[in-house]
C-alpha positions in Angstrom: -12.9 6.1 -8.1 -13.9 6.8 -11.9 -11.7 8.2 -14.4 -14.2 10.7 -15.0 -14.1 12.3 -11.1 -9.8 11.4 -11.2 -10.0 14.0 -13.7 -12.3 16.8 -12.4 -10.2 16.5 -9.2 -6.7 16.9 -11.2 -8.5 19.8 -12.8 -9.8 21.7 -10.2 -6.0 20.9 -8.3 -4.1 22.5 -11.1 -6.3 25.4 -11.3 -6.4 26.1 -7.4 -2.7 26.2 -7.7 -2.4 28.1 -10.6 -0.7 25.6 -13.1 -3.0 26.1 -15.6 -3.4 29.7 -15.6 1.1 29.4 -16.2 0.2 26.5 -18.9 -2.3 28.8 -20.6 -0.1 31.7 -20.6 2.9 29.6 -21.8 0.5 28.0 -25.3 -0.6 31.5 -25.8 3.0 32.6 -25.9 4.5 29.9 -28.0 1.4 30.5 -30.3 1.4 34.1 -31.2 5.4 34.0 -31.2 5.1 31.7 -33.7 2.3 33.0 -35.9 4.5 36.3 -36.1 8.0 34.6 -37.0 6.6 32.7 -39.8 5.0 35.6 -41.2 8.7 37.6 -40.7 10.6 34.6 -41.3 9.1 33.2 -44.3 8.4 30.3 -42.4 6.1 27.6 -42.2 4.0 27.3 -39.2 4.7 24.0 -38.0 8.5 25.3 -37.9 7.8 28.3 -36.3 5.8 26.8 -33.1 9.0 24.2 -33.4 11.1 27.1 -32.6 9.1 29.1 -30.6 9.5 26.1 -28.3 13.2 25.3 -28.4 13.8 29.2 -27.5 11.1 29.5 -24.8 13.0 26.3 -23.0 16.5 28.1 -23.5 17.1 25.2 -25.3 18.7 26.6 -28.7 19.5 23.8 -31.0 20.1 26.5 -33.7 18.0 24.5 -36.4 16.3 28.0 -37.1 17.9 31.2 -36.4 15.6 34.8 -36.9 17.9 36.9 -39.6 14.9 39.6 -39.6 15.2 42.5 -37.1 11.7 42.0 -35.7 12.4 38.2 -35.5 15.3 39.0 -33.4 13.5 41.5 -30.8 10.7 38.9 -30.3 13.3 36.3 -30.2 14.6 38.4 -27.3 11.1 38.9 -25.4 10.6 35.0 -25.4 13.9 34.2 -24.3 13.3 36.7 -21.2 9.9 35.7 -20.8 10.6 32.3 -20.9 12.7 32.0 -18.5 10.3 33.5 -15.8 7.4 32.0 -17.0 9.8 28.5 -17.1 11.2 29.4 -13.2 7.5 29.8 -12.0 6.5 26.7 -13.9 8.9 24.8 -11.9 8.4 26.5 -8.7 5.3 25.4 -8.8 5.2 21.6 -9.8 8.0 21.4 -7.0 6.0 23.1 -4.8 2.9 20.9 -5.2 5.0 17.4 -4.6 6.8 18.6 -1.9 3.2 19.6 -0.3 1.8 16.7 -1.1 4.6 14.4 0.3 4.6 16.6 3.5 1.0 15.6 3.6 1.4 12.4 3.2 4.2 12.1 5.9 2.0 13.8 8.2 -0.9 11.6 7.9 -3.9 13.9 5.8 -4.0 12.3 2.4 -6.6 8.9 1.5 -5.2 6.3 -0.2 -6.8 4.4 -3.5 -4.8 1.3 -3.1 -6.4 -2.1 -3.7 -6.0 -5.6 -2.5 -3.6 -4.0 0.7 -3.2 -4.5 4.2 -4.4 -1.9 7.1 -2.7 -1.3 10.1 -4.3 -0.6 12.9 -2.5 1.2 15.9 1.1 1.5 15.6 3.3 -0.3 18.7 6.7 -2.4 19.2 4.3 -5.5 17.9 3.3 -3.5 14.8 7.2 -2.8 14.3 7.8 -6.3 14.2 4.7 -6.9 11.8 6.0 -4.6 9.2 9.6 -5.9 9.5 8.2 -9.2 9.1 6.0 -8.6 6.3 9.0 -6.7 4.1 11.2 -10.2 4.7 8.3 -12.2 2.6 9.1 -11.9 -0.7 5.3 -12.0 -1.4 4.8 -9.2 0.9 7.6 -7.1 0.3 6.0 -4.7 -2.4 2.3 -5.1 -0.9 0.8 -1.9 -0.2 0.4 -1.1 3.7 -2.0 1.7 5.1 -1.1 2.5 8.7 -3.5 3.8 10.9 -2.4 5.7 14.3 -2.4 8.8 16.6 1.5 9.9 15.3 2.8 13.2 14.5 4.0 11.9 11.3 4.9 8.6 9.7 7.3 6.3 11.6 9.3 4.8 9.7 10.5 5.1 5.9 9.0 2.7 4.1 7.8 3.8 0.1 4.6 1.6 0.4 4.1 2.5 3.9 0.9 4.7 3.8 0.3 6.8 6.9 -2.9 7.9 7.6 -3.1 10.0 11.2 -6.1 9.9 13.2 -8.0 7.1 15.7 -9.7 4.4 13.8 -13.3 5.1 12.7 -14.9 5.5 9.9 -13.6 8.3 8.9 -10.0 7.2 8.6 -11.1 4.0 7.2 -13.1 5.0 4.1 -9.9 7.4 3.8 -7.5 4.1 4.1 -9.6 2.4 1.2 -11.1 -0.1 3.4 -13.5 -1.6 0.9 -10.7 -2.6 -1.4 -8.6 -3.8 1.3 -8.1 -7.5 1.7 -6.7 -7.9 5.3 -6.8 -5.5 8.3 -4.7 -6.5 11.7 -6.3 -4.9 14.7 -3.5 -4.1 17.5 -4.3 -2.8 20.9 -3.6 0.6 22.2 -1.0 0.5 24.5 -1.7 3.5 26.2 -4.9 2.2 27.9 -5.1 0.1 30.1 -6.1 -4.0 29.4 -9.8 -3.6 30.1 -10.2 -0.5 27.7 -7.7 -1.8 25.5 -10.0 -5.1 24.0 -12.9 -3.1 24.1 -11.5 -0.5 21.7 -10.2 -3.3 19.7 -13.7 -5.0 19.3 -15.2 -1.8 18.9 -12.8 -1.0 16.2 -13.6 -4.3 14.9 -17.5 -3.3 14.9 -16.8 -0.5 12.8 -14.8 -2.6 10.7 -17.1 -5.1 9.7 -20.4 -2.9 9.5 -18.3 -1.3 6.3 -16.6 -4.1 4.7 -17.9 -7.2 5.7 -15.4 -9.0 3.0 -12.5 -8.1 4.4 -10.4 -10.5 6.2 -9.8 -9.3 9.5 -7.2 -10.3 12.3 -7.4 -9.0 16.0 -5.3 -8.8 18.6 -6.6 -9.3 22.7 -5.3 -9.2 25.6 -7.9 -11.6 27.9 -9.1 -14.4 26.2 -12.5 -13.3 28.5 -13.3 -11.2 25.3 -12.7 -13.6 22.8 -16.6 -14.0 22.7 -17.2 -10.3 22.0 -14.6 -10.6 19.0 -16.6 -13.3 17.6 -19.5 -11.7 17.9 -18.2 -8.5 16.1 -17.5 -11.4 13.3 -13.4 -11.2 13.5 -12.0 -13.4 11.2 -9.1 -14.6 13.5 -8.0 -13.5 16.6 -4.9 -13.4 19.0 -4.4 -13.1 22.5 -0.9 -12.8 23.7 -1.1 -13.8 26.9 -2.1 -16.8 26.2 0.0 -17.8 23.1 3.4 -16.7 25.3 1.7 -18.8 28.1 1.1 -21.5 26.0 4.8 -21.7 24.2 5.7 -21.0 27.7 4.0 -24.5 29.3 5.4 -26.2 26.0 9.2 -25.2 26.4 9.7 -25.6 30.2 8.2 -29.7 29.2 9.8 -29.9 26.0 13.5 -27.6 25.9 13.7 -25.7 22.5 10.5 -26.0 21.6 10.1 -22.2 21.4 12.7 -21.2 19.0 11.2 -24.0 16.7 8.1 -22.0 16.8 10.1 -18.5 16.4 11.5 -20.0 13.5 8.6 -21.2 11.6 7.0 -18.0 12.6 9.5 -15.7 11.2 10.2 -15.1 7.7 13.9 -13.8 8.0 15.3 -16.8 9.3 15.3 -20.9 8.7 12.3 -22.5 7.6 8.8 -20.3 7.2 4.9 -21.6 8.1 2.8 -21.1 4.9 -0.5 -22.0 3.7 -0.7 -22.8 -0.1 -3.1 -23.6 -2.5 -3.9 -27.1 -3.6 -2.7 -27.6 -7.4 -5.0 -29.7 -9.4 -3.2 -32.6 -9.4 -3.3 -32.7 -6.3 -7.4 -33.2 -6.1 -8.8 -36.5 -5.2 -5.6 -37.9 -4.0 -5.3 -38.8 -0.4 -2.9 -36.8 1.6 0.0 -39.2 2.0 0.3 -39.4 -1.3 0.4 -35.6 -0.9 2.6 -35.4 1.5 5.0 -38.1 0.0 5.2 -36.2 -3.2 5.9 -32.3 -1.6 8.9 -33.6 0.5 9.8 -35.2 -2.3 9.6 -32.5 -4.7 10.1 -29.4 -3.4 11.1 -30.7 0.4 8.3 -29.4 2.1 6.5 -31.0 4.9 2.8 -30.7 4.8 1.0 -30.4 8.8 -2.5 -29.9 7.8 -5.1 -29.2 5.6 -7.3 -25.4 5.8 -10.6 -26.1 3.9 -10.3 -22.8 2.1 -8.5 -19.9 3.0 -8.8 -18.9 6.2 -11.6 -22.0 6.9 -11.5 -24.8 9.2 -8.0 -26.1 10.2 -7.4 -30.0 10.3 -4.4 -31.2 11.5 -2.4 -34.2 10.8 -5.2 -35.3 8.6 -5.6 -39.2 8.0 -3.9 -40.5 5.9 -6.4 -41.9 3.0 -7.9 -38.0 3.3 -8.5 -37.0 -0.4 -8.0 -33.0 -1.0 -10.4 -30.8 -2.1 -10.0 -27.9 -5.4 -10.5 -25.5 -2.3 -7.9 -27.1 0.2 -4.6 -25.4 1.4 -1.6 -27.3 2.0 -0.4 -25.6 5.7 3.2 -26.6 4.8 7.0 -26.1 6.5 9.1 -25.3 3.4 
């Protein structure tokens, strides 16, 4: 948003709620006070705006004291004055954030963050995401605009952004989606399965038909509608069923296998699953010598190479592979 329309909106705000019209009052005030005491006073202006100031706030360093009966009495006015004018002053700033955070807790403000991550639908599986995202120290501060049907926001998180509503475009444009750089698309689980991937590659439709930059990850429930996903041009996409049934098949052939995965997975525990960016030294040199220096150096193991972010996935890559400037390491560290 420009600076020019921030501050027509600020202005028209304060004005609605009357802070100006206190503000104006309050200048006028200190003004005129002033202009009278330095005439009574013998005093220069500068001092006597000084002092109108100190004795509006009830402050009363005692600097400069009215020895003139008519400085006195208008002494007296601005020290009653001032306190009311003062108490509404107040009343009203404190009225006006705790509006606007009751707003915001309820879900009916748009956010102008950049560069977050949007939420969509809010479930156990979403629980998890956030608590998982806050234990990544990259992610811990990174701005999050939920998306859901709630009364009010879940859980009390200061960069937790609540936004109430279904998603559409509407609530999108309202969670900044054009700025955003990642939005997770989580089925409704109050539908049933059939409904459920349908609204999710709906909502993915909508999605990319208004930001086709932004990276998004979707969650299914039949892998049948994988093809509709693609189609809706999903980044990445899930389906649970199949990943439990997968680690599933792997641990009943291989025991343990799946709390190797859950720990790779998880970011609060053991050893994390990243994907980092190929320093330049590391261009042109084949990936054993890669992979020879990261244990060595920082005792990481390196699985694979991403040809860019989010781009094809090689695993296990030979060994006289030579990186790329655009390669990510996919490392255990």
């Amino acid at each position: 948003m420009e600076p020019k329309i921030r501050l027509k909106r600020l202005l028209n705000f304060l004005q609605r709620e009357k802070i100006l019209q206190l503000l104006l009052v309050v200048m006028i005030i200190v003004l005129v006070s002033g202009f009278v005491i330095s005439l009574l006073e013998d005093i220069t202006f500068p001092n006597a705006i000084w002092w109108s100031i100190v004795t509006l706030t009830t402050v009363g360093y005692g600097d400069i004291s009215p020895a003139t009966t008519g400085g006195r009495i208008i002494a007296v006015l601005i020290m009653f004055f001032g306190i009311g004018l003062l108490g509404m002053l107040s009343a009203g700033l404190a009225a006006i954030i705790i509006s606007h955070r009751m707003k915001e807790d309820k879900g009916m403000c748009a956010s102008n963050f950049e560069n977050h991550i949007i939420l969509c639908e809010w479930n156990h599986r979403a629980k998890a995401i956030l608590k998982e995202l806050r234990a990544d120290t990259e992610n811990a501060d990174t701005p999050i605009v939920l998306i859901a049907g709630l009364e009010e926001k879940p859980v009390d998180d200061p960069n937790l952004f609540f936004i109430k509503g279904t998603v559409s475009e509407e609530t999108l444009e309202r969670a900044n989606l054009t700025r955003a750089k990642t939005v997770v698309v989580l089925g409704d689980d109050n539908i049933e399965p059939t409904s459920r991937d349908a609204k999710v590659v709906l909502t993915t439709l909508t999605i990319e038909s208004l930001s086709n930059n932004v990276y998004t990850v979707v969650e299914l429930v039949d892998e049948k509608n994988v093809r509709h996903c693609k189609r809706a041009h999903a980044d990445e996409i899930i389906v649970g069923s199949e990943l439990s049934s997968n680690l599933i098949a792997s641990a009943a052939t291989d025991h343990g296998i799946s709390r190797i995965v859950s720990e790779l997975l998880s970011t609060q525990y053991g050893n994390n699953l990243s994907a980092i960016p190929a320093s330049s030294d590391m261009v042109d040199k084949s990936f054993l010598d890669v992979f020879v220096a990261m244990k060595k150096d920082k005792n990481s193991t390196v699985l694979g190479i991403q040809k860019g972010r989010g781009g094809e996935l090689i695993t296990n890559p030979p060994t006289d592979y030579k990186l790329s400037a655009n390669d990510y390491l996919v490392i255990i560290s």
